[in-house]
C-alpha distance (Angstrom), angle and dihedral (degrees) to the residues before:
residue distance angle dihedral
X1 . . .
X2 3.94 . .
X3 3.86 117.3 .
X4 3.83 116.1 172.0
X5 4.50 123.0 -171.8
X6 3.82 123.3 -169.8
X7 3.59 114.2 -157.9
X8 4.11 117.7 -166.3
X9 3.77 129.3 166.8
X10 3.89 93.7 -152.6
X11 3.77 90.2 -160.8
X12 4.00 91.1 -131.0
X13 3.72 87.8 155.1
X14 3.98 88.8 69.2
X15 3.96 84.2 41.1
X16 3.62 85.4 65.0
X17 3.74 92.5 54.8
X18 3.68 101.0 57.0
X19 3.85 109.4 122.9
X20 4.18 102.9 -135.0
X21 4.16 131.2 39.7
X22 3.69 79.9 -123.1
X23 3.87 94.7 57.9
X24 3.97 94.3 44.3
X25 4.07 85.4 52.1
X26 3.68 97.2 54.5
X27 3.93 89.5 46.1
X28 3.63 89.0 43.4
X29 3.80 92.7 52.8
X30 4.39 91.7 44.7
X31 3.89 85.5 54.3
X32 3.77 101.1 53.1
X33 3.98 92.2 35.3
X34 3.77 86.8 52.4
X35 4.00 96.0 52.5
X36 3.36 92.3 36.0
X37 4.06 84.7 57.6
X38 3.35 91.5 42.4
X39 4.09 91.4 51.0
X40 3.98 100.0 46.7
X41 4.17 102.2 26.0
X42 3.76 91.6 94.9
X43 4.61 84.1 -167.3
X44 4.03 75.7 74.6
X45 3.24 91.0 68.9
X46 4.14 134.5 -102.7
X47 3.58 115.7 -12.3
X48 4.24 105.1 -103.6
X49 3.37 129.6 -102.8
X50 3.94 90.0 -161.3
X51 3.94 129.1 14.6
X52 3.72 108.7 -157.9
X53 3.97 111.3 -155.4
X54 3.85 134.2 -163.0
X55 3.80 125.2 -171.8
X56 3.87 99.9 23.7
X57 4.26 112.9 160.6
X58 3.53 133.7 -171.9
X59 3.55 122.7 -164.9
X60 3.59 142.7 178.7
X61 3.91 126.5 -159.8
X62 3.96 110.5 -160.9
X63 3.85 97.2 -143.0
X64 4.50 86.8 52.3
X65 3.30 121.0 22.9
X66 3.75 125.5 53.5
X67 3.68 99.6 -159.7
X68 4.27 130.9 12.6
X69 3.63 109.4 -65.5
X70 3.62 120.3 -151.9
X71 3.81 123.3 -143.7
X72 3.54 89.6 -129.3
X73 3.82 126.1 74.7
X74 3.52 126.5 -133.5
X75 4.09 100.6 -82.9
X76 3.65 114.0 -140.9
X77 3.55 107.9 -117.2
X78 3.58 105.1 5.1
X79 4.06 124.0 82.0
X80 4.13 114.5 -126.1
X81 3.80 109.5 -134.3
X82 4.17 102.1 174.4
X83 4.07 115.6 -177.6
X84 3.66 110.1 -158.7
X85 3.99 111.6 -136.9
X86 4.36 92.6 -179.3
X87 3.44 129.6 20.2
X88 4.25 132.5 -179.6
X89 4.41 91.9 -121.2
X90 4.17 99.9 37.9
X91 3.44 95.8 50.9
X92 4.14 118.8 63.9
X93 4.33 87.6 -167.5
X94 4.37 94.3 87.6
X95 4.41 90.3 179.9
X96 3.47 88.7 117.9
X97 3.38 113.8 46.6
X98 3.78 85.9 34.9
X99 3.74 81.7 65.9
X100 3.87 101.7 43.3
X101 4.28 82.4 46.7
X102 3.91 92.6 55.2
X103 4.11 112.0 106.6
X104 4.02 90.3 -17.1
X105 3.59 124.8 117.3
X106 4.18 87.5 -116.3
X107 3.60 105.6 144.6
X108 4.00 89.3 -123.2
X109 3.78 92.0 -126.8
X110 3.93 90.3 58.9
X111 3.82 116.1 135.5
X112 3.97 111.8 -121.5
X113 3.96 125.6 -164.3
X114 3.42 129.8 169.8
X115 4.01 136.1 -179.8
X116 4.05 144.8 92.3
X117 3.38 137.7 -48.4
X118 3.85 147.2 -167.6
X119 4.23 127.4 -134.4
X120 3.50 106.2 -158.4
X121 4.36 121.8 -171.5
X122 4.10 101.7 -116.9
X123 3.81 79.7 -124.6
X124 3.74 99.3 53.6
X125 3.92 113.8 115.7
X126 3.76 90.0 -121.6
X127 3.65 111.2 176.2
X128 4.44 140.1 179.1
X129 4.06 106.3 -85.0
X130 4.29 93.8 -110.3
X131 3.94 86.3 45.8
X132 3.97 109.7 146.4
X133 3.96 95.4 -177.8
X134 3.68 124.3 148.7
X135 3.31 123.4 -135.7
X136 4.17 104.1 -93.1
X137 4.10 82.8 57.8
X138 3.86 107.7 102.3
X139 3.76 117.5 -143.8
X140 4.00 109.9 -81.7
X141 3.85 123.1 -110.8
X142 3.69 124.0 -2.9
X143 4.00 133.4 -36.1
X144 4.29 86.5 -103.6
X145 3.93 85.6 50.5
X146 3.96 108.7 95.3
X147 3.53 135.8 -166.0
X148 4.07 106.6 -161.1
X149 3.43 126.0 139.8
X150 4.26 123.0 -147.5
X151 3.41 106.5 -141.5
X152 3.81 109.6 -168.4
X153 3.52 130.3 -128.3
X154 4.08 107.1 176.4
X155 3.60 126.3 160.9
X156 3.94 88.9 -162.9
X157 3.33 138.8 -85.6
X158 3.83 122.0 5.5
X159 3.29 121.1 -126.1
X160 3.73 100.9 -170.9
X161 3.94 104.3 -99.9
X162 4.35 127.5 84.8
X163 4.24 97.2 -88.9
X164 3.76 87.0 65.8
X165 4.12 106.7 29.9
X166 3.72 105.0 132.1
X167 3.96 118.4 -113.9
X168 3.39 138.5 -153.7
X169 3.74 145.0 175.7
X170 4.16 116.2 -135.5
X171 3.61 104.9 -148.1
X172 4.24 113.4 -154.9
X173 3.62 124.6 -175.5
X174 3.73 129.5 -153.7
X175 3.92 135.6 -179.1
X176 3.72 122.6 -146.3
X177 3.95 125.3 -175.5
X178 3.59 96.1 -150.3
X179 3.56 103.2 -170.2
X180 4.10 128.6 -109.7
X181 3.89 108.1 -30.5
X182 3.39 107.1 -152.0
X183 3.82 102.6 -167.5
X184 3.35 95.2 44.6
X185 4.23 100.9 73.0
X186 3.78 93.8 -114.5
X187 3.48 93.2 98.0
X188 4.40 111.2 172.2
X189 3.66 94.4 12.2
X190 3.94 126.4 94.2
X191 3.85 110.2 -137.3
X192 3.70 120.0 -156.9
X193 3.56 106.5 -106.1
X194 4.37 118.3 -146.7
X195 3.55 119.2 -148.3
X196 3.94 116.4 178.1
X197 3.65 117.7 -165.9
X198 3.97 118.1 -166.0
X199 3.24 122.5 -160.7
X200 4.15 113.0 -155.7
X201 3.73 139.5 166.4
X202 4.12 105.4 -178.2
X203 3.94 117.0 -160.2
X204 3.74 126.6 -83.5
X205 3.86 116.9 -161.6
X206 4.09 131.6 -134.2
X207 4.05 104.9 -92.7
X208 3.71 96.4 15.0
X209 3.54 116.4 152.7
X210 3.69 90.5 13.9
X211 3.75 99.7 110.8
X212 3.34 97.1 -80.6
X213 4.10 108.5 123.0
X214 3.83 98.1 -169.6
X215 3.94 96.3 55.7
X216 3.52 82.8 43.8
X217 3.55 94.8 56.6
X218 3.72 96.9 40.0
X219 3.72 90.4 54.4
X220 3.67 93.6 48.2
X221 4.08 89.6 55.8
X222 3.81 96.7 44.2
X223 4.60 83.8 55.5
X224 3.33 91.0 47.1
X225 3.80 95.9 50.0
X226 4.24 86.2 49.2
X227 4.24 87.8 48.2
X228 3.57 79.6 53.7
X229 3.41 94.0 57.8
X230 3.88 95.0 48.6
X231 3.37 102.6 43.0
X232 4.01 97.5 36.8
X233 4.04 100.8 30.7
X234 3.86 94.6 31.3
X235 4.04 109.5 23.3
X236 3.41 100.0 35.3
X237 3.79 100.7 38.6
X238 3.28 86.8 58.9
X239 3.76 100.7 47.1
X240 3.49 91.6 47.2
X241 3.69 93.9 48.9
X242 4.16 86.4 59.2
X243 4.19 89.3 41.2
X244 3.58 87.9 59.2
X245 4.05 95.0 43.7
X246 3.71 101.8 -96.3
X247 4.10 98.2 -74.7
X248 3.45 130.1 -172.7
X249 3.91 128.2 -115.8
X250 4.06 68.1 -27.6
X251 3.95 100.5 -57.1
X252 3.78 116.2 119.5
X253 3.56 112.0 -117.4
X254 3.84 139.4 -158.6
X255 4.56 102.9 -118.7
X256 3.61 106.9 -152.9
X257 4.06 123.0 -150.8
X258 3.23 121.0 -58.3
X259 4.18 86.5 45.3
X260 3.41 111.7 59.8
X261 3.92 130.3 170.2
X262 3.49 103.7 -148.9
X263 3.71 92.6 107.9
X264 4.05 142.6 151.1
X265 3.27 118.9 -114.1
X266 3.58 111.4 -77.3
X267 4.31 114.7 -107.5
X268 3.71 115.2 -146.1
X269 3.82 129.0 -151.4
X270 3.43 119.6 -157.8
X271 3.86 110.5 -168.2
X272 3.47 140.8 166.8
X273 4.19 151.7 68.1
X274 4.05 93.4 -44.8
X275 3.75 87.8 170.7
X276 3.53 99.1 -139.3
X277 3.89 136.5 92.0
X278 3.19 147.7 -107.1
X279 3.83 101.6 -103.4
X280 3.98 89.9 48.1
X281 3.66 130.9 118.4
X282 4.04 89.9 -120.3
X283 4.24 89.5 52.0
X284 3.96 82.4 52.7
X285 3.52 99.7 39.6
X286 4.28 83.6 54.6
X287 3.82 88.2 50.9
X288 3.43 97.8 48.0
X289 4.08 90.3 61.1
X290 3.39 93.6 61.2
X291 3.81 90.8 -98.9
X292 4.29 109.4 141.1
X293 4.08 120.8 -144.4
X294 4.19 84.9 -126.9
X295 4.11 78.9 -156.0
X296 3.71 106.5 84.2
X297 4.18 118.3 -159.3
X298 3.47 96.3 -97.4
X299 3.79 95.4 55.2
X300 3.95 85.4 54.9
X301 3.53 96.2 60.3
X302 3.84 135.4 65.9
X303 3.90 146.9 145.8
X304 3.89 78.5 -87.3
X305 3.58 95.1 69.9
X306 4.27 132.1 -93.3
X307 3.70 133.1 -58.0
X308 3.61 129.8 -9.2
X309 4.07 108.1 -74.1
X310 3.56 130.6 80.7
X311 4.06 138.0 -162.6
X312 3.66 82.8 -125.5
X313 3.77 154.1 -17.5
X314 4.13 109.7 -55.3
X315 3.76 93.0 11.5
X316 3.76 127.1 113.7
X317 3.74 117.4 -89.6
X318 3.50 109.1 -120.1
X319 3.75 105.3 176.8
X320 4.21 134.3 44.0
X321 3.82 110.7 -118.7
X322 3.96 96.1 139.2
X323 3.74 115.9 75.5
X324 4.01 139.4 157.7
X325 3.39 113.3 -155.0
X326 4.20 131.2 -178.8
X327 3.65 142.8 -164.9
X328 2.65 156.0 14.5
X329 4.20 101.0 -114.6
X330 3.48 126.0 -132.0
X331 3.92 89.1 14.0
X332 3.22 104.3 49.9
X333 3.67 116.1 3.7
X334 4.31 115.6 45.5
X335 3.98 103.9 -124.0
X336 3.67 81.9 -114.9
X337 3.70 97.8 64.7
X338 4.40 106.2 154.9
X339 3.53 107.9 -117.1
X340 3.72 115.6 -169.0
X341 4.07 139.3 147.1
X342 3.35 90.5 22.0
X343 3.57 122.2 139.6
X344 3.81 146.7 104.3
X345 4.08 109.1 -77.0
X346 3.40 107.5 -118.6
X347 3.78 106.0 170.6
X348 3.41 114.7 150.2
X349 3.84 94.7 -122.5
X350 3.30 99.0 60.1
X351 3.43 110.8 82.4
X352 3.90 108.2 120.4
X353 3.99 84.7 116.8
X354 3.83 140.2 53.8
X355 3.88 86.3 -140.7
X356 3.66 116.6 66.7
X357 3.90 124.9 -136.4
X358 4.27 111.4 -92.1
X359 4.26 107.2 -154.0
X360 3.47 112.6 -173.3
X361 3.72 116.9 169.4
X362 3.88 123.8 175.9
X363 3.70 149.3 -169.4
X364 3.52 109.8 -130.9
X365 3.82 132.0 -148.2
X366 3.60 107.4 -174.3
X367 3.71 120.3 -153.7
């Protein structure tokens, strides 16, 4: 079966930054025309399942708007599930939006939020995280009902500036029937298929990778403690849970039809801006779980420039932050998994960003 993620830091922080109303329209406009492009240009690629989003805002200026406006529209298709991460009322520390407010036209009572968010295809089989559905059950509640879990990774308090942003990863869950699997022994039955898709954006600090080795260093050990947290409190929690025959508060118990636990292995997809690279110890500590980069090095690379991150919006990326990753192999994921259309997308239009859209779409075998 064919499963296809886009992942796109949208860059909304920046978006908040733009000096005039008039500015913040026209970039406003370039980011929706670009994912809408992206979405419905089928010589991008397949059409996703998911879209995985960093660096959404909302906002709402008192003298405008008479409800929160999002700075994406409504896409046709898809349902819009935003998680906001900062806002202007929740959180006493006002440095940021003190900064966004200074010589812009905000009205200075304005209403900032900013955080992550899902897209999810109305017909995508989009079910709660601890979901033990078989495959005749048809996803619960409506298409604009969701079923993501935050999963918080917080260094501590934040004061208002990049070092201390709280992160999080949004944790989606979908089941796929996908048909008899020969190779796999259950010949004539259809097993419920699991397919997690995390959405992350791990913390970058002020003056990193700017020649200065201890930020670097410190940076690099405050990811790896939040990849700890996904793949230990989220990936193998869960795994374990299903090794152990899906207990409760640790007590075996009887699943009646429509659960079932006669399941494949459940395939992970880690996606997002992870803000490192690909010759770090946190891109090596991925690899060395079994996890694959799903973007191979000549998707990264075209007459466009290198990687997915730029030094600004409409310049050439010159470095890979952006990744999607799956697995685990050999458990999960056959060594032979189909990789195809996947790639960063580098057309020329699309610059509303300093991150560049990651496609990865894949043929799975499930084991």
């Amino acid at each position: 079966m064919n499963f296809t993620v886009l992942n796109w830091n949208i860059g909304g922080a920046k978006f908040l930054e733009e000096k005039t109303r008039k500015e913040r329209e026209e970039t406003r406009t370039k980011i929706n025309k670009a994912l809408i492009k992206i979405l419905t240009d089928r010589s991008m690629g397949p059409q996703p399942d998911v879209v995985t989003l960093q660096e959404i805002v909302r906002y709402q200026e008192p003298i405008k708007d008479d409800q929160v406006k999002d700075i994406l529209d409504k896409v046709p298709g898809y349902c819009y599930f935003p998680f906001t991460l900062i806002d202007s009322n929740s959180l006493s520390s006002k440095a940021k939006w003190n900064k966004i407010k200074k010589d812009s036209d905000w009205d200075n009572d304005t209403y900032f939020a900013q955080g992550n968010a899902f897209l999810i295809k109305n017909d995508s089989p989009h079910f709660p995280v601890w979901d033990l559905s078989d495959t005749k059950q048809s996803r619960p509640g409506k298409c604009s009902d969701h079923f993501i879990e935050k999963v918080h990774l917080d260094s501590g308090l934040y004061f208002g500036d990049r070092n201390t942003e709280p992160r999080a990863a949004l944790v989606s869950h979908f089941i796929f029937d996908p048909g008899d699997i020969q190779e796999s022994g259950m010949n004539n039955k259809h097993i419920p298929l699991d397919i997690f898709v995390v959405n992350v954006h791990l913390t970058t600090l002020m003056m990193e990778r700017e020649g200065v080795p201890e930020i670097d260093m410190l940076a690099t050990e405050i990811r790896k403690d939040q990849l700890n947290t996904i793949f230990n409190g989220i990936v193998s929690r869960y795994n374990s849970w299903r090794q152990k025959k899906y207990p409760e508060r640790g007590e075996k118990i009887t699943r009646n039809p429509p659960e079932t636990t006669e399941r494949h292995s459940p395939i992970w997809i880690i996606a997002g801006d992870f803000n490192f690279t690909e010759e770090s110890a946190e891109y090596a500590f991925i690899k060395r779980l079994n996890f694959i980069d799903t973007v191979s090095e000549p998707g990264k690379t075209s007459k466009w420039g290198c990687g997915t991150k730029a030094k600004g919006v409409g310049v050439d990326p010159t470095l890979t932050l952006d990744y999607i990753f799956a697995g685990p192999k050999f458990v999960s994921l056959d060594p032979a998994i189909s990789l195809h259309t996947n790639r960063i997308i580098y057309d020329h239009n699309i610059r509303a960003s300093d991150h560049y859209p990651v496609l990865s779409s894949m043929t799975l075998f499930p084991l």
